[in-house]
C-alpha positions, 0 to 999 in steps of 0.5 A: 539497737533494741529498746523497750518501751513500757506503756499505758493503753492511752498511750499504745492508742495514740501509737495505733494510731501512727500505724505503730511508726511513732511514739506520741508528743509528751505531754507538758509535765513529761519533759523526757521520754524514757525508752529503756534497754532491757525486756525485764525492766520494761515488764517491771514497770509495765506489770507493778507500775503501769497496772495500778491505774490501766493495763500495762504493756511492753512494747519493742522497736528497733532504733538506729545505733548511730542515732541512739548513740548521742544518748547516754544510757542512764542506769537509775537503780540495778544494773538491769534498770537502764534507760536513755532519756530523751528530751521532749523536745527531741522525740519527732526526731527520735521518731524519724529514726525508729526502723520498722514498726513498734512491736507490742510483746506483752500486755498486763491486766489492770490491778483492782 
């Protein structure tokens, strides 16, 4: 299955950093990563949101269906924003089941 990820450039560097083969731990005030499941609610969040303090960035990987499937999707406002919330605790094994690399599609300048 394809997700996206929204980003911060903080967080793309800590991925470079992996050779795109991984998504950084969470930090202590950020018990779940949220990867979502459709290309316009990453940009939504990467364009308007991610933008007021950093450049935004919209990222793509695969992941393994099997694996994925333990998780519900949760819709958390139009049907179009949908997400799997995955406990911080649970991401070095999300991570293992990532096939190939994460992707950068699309990149958003910083507001001032």
């Amino acid at each position: 299955m394809k997700l996206y990820r929204p980003a911060w450039k903080a967080e793309l560097d800590l991925i470079k950093q992996s050779d795109f083969t991984e998504f950084p731990p969470r930090l202590p005030e950020q018990p779940i990563f949220y990867p979502v499941l459709n290309v316009e609610y990453a940009r939504e969040i990467a364009s308007k949101w991610n933008t007021h303090n950093d450049d935004g960035y919209v990222l793509a990987f695969e992941i393994d269906d099997n694996y994925v499937g333990n998780f519900i999707v949760q819709t958390v406002g139009s049907h179009v924003h949908q997400e799997y919330w995955i406990p911080s605790d649970e991401l070095e094994n999300f991570n293992r089941h990532i096939v190939g690399k994460i992707e950068v599609l699309e990149q958003y300048k910083q507001n001032h």
